[in-house]
N, C-alpha and C positions, 0 to 999 in steps of 0.2 A: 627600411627593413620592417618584417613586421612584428609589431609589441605580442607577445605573449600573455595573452589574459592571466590574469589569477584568479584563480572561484575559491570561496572560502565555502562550504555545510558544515551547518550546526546542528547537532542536534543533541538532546540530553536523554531522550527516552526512548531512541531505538539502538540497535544494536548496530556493529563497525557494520558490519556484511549485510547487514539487513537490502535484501533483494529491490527494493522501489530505490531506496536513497544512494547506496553503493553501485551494486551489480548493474542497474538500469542507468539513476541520473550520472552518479561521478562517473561510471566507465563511459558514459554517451559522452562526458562532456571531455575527458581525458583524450578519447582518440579522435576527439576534433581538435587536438592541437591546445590546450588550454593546461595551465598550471594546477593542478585539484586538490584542493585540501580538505580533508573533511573534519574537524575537529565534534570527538564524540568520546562520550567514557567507553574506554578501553584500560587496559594492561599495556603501556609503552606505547612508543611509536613505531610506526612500519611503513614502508612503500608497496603496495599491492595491487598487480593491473596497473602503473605508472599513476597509482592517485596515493596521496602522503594522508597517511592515515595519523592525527594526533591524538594519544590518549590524553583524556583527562581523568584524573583519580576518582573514585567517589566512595562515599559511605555512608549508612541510613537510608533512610525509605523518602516519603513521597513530599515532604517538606524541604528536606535536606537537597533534595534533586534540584526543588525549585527556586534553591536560592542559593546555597554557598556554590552547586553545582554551574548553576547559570552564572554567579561573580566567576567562575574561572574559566568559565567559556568565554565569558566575554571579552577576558583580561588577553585571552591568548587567540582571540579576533583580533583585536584591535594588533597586537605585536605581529598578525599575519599581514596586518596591511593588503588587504584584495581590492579586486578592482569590483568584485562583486559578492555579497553576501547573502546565502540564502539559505532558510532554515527551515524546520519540519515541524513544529512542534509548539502549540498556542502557549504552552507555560516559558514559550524563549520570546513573546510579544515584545516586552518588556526592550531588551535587549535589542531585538528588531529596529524599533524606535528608537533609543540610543545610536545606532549606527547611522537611522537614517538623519539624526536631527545633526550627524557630524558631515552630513551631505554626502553618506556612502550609498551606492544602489545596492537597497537590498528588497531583495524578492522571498516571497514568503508563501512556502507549501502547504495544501490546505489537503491533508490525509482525508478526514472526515466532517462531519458536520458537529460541532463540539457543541454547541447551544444544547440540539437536539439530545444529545450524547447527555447530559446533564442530565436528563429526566430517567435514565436507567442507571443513574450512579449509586448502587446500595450504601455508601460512605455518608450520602448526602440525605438530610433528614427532609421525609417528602413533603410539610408544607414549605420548605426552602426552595424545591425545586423549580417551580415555574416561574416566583422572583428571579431567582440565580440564573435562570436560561435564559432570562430579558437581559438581565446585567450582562451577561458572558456577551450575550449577541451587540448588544449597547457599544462593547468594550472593542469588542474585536472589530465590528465596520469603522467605530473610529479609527481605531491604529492601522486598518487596512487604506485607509484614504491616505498615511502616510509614506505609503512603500511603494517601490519605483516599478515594480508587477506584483500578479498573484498567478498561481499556479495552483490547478482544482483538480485533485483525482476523480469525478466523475461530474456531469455537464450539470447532472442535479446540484451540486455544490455552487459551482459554477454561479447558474442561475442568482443565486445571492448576491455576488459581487459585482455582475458586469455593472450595475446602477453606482456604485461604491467605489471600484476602481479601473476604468476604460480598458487598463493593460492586464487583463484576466486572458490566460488561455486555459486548454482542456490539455493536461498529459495523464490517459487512464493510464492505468496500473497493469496492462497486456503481457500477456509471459513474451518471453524471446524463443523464440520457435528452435533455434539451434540448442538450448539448454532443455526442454521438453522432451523433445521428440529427438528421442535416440534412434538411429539407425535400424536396434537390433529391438524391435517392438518383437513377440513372440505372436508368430501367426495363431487368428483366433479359436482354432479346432484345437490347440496344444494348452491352452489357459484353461486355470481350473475354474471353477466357478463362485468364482471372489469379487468382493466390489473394494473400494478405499474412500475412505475417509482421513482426508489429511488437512491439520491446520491447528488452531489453536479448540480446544477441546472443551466447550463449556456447555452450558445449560443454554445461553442463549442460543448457542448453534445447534440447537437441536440431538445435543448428543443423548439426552434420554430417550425421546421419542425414536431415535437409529437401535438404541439397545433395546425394548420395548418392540421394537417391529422385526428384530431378528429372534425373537421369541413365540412373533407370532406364524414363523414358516414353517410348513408341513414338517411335521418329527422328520421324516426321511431324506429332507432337504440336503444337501452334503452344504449350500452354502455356506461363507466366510467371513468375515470383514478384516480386512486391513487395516488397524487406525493406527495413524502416527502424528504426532505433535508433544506439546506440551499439556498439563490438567489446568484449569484454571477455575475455582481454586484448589490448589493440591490433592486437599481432603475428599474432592470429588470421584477421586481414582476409587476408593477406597468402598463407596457410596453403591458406585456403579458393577462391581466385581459381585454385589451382592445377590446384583437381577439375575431373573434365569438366561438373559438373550447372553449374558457374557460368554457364553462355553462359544462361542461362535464368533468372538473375538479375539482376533491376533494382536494384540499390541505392540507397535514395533520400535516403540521410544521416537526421540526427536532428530526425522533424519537430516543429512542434509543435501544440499541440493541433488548432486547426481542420484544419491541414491532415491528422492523422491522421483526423479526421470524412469530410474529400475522400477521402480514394485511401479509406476501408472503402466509401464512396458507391459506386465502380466497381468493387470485383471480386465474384468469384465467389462467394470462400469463405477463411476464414480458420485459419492453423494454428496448433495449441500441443503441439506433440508433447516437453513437459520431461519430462527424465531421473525414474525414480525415485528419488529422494531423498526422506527425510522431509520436509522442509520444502516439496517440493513436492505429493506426496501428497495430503499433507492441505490444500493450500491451495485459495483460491478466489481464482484467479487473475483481478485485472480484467480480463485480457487475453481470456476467455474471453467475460464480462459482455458488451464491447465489442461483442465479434463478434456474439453475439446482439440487443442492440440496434441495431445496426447493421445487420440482418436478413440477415444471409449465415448459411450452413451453417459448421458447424467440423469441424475436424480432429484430434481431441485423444486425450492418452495415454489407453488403461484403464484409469483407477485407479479404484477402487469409487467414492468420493464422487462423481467428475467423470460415470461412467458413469451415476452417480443424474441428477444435473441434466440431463446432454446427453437421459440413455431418457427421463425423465418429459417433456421438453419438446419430445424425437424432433425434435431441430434438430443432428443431425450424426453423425458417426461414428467410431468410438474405435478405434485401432490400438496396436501395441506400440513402444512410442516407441523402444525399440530397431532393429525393423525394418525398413529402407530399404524394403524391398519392401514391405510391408504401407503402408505410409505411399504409393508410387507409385500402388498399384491403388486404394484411396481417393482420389485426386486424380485419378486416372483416372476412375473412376464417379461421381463429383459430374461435372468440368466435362464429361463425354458426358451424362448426365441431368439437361438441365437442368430440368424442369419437376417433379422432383423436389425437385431442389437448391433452386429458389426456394421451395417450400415447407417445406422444412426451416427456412430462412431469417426466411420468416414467423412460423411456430413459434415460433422462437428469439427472436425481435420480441416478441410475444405476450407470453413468459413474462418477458423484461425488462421490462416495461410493467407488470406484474404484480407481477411478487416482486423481482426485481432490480435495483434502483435506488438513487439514494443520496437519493430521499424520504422510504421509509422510514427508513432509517440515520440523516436528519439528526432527526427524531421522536427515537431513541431516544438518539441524543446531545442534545437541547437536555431531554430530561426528565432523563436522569441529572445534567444540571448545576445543571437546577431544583432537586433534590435534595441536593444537596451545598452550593448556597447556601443553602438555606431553611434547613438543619440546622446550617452551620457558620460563618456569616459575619455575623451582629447586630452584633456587638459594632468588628469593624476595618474602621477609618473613617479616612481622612483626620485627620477634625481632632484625632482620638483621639491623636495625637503627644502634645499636651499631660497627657493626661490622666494622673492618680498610677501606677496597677500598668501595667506595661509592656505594650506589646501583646504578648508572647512568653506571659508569663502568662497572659494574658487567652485567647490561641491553645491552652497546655496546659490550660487549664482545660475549656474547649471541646471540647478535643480526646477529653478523659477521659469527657465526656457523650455524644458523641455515638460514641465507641464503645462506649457501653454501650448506648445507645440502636440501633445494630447491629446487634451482637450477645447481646441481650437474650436 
């Protein structure tokens, strides 16, 4: 008969439903037949979509998370007993390593590029930053050499690891085209002429430089903005209501999913105009996926990658996410052209339908896991408690074959 996996996710810093770790990896891996546990701080437990959602309690901020929170994750990994453990989150390294040195495969999700990430962290005092990015980087390919895969949200990331650890794949972060793109999109002669901006809402993303450029469109403009997410930090809300562009923002609070499917349904065209930074550079932002499946035209910085996807797909138009101005006149010429703008739109539709989805990504997650169980899980069994050599044993023994088996 056949054994039913167990998959254990860990994570401490993102949220139960959080769209990559829940909605995408546990529901891909749940309806391929597989036991799914995600233990995450929550309020109680629940079964959701057939994945067993474990709260863990928490309290305090970013110390506390890192350490009584990660002892209780850990405590209640190990009482899961999976057949596979895989986590989100560089501050759960630790942890990771514990699991593997007890011979459990565990595979470890790499969100971003955290080294780099180091160098934009206001907490961190700047002559420590570029020590502390060698250390993080130091730290992390170590512990990566220990873990039975890795897992890179985009190929940039990637690139780091394949020399570090053989069993690296790519699963981007690609919207799921049935959650986007609702049936009932409002044909484009019936939309008013509104753009959106959704996601998390800071300085680095460009959000002054969006209110700044809606200040600078002709007084008689009727244009809009839609923005919904969270402020980050708080007091930024506060900051931004000051500028003259706000009369011309709607603020819709923090929606959630369908409703983010509604408002992409009615507007125009959608903006991502993030700061240069490395981590955003080189990312593939879902936020960008979105837009395109969701068949409006985008607004997005210049960065070579992003310029690649937007030119080959000619679904929108790249400005200097520095400048107010340049960001205006594109918002100007999408919502005056519109017979343009819907066909960029379409476009953009097209190619998400195509390459950008999370059909394909869930293919190349459920083979890499096909993988990893077929090579390293015979032996730990439930009823193997009893059995004489330990399962820790029985896991190093394993362990030593099928890295040879690897990297042969």
């Amino acid at each position: 008969m056949h054994h039913q996996h167990k998959v254990v996710h860990l994570t401490s810093v993102h949220k139960a439903f959080d769209v990559r770790v829940f909605h995408k990896e546990c529901k891909s891996l749940a309806r391929s037949g597989n036991h799914v546990v995600l233990i995450v701080p929550h309020e109680g437990d629940e079964v959701v979509d057939s994945v067993e959602v474990k709260g863990i309690r928490i309290s305090g901020g970013r110390f506390v998370r890192m350490t009584r929170t990660a002892w209780s994750l850990y405590r209640e990994a190990l009482r899961q007993n999976g057949d596979v453990y895989h986590f989100h989150d560089p501050e759960l390294i630790p942890i990771g390593l514990l699991l593997a040195a007890r011979g459990r495969i565990v595979v470890y999700d790499i969100h971003e590029d955290v080294p780099a990430d180091v160098l934009h962290k206001g907490y961190i005092p700047r002559c420590l930053r570029r020590p502390l990015m060698w250390a993080v980087r130091q730290l992390e390919n170590a512990a990566c050499r220990r873990f039975s895969g890795l897992i890179a949200a985009t190929p940039t990331i990637a690139e780091r690891f394949y020399a570090i650890n053989a069993n690296t794949v790519v699963v981007h972060n690609y919207p799921m085209l049935d959650e986007i793109a609702p049936n009932v999109a409002l044909p484009w002669n019936e939309r008013s002429p509104v753009m959106a901006y959704i996601g998390s809402i800071s300085e680095r993303r460009g959000i002054r430089e969006i209110v700044q450029a809606l200040a600078l469109l002709p007084p008689g403009s009727p244009a809009q903005l839609m923005l919904a997410g969270p402020f980050s930090p708080e007091g930024l809300r506060t900051e931004l209501e000051r500028l003259p562009g706000w009369a011309r923002v709607q603020y819709q609070g923090v929606l959630d999913r369908p409703s983010v499917a509604n408002l992409l349904s009615r507007v125009r065209l959608g903006l991502l105009v993030l700061q240069p930074e490395p981590n955003f550079v080189n990312a593939k932002p879902i936020k960008l996926f979105e837009y395109m499946a969701a068949g409006i035209p985008v607004i997005a910085s210049d960065f070579p990658l992003w310029r690649q996807i937007i030119g080959e797909a000619g679904c929108g138009l790249l400005v200097d996410p520095q400048d107010p101005q340049a960001v205006a006149r594109a918002v100007e010429y999408l919502l005056s052209h519109d017979a343009e703008a819907e066909a960029m739109g379409g476009r953009g539709r097209q190619a998400a339908c195509e390459l950008y989805n999370w059909n394909s990504e869930e293919r190349v997650l459920l083979k890499f896991y096909s993988q990893l169980l077929e090579t390293q899980v015979p032996e730990k069994r439930k009823e193997d408690k009893k059995a004489s050599p330990s399962a820790t044993d029985l896991g190093r023994g394993l362990n030593v074959s099928t890295r040879a088996k690897y990297h042969a």
